[in-house]
C-alpha positions, 0 to 999 in steps of 0.5 A, spaced: 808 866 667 815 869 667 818 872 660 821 869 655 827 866 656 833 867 651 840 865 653 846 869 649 853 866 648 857 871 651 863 871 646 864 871 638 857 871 638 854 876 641 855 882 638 853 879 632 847 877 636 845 884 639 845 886 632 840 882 630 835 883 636 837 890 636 835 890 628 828 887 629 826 892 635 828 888 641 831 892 647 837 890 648 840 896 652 841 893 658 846 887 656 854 890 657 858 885 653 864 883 658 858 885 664 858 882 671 850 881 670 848 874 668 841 875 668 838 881 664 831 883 665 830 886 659 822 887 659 818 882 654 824 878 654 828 875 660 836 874 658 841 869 660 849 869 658 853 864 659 858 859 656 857 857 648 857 850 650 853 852 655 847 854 651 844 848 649 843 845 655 840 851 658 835 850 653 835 843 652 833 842 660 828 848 659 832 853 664 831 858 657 826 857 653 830 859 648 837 861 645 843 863 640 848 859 639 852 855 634 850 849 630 857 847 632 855 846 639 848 843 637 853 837 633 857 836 638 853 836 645 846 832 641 842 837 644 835 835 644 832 842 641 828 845 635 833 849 631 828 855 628 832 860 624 839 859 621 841 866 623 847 866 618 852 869 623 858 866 626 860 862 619 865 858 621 866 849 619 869 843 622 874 841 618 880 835 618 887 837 617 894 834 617 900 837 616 902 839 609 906 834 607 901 829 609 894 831 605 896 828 599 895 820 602 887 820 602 882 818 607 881 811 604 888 809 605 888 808 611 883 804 612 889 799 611 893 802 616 889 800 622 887 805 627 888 813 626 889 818 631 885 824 631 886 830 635 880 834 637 876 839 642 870 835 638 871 828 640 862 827 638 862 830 632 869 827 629 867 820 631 861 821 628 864 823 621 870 818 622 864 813 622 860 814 617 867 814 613 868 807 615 875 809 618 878 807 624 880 812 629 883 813 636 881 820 638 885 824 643 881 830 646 885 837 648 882 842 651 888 847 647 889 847 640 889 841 637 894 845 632 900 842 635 898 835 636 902 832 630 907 836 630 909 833 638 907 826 636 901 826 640 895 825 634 896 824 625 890 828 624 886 834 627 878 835 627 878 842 628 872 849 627 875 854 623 873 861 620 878 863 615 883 858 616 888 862 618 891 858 624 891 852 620 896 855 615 900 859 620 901 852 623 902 849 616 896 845 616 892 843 610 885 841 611 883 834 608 877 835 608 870 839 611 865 836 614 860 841 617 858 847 615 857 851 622 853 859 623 848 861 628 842 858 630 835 860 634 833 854 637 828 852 642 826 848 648 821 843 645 816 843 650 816 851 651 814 852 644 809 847 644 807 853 650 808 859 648 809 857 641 804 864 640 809 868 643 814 866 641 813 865 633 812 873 632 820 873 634 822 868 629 818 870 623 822 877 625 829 874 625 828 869 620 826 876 616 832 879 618 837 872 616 833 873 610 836 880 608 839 881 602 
């Protein structure tokens, strides 16, 4: 039987990542972040980078048994997999934001004013939220930031990741209203942890140990 397989997003998370690993005695001195290799053999371990958007179907379909990656990715791809640790790195959280001048109208007012235009990179996570809220929106995907849209005309409001909020305010943007929290999650193929839940159990006590530190 081959290693483990635990899939890292390459980016913001994986410095924060290696840390962690790296805190609980896992060797991770062969992963070179920005590196050419994919694929890393890390002894007990088999290591796989890819795109964060990626990571959850690596491990929804089994091609890693586990991985790291952002609650955010897990809401909006719906990914079948057990989430394990929340890892309490990579904060950040889904937020709706308007222009300024706009924030002061509440949500609930525009259920009279019929369809709402939300632009988004999330168009799962923001119809799911609109939804539930019972208001009608049209959302409008983009793959750059959604920050310009009401100002060009292209959307009224935006659903957007945010950190500090920094960007939003340096593009005068308010946040109407969050939805979800989002940090780093360790999660696994259904299947694989009904297998290998032996082998992979030591590696989640150790990191839940680790999230857990004061």
């Amino acid at each position: 039987m081959r290693p483990l397989r635990l899939a890292l997003a390459q980016g913001l998370l994986l410095n924060d990542a290696l840390g962690a690993l790296r805190a609980i005695g896992i060797d991770v001195s062969r992963i070179t972040p920005g590196g050419r290799r994919l694929v890393v053999d890390g002894g007990d371990l088999e290591f796989v980078l890819a795109r964060p958007s990626d990571i959850a179907t690596y491990v929804e379909r089994g091609a890693a048994d586990l991985g790291i990656v952002g609650k955010d990715v897990l809401m909006e791809t719906g990914a079948r997999v057990v989430e394990l640790v929340d890892l309490r790195f990579g904060a950040c959280r889904f937020v709706v934001a308007a222009p300024r001048g706009a924030v002061d109208r509440a949500l609930d007012e525009y259920r009279h004013l019929g369809s709402l235009e939300v632009a988004t990179k999330y168009p799962r996570v923001a119809s799911s939220h609109f939804r539930a809220r019972g208001i009608e929106v049209e959302i409008v995907k983009v793959s750059g930031s959604a920050e310009v849209a009401p100002y060009v005309g292209l959307a009224d409001w935006i659903v957007d990741l945010v950190a500090t909020g920094a960007t939003l305010r340096a593009n005068d943007l308010a946040i109407v209203e969050e939805i979800a929290a989002s940090s780093a999650r360790l999660v696994a193929n259904p299947a694989s942890y009904h297998v290998r839940r032996t082998e992979i159990e030591p590696l989640v006590t150790r990191l839940a140990e680790w999230a857990a530190r004061p």
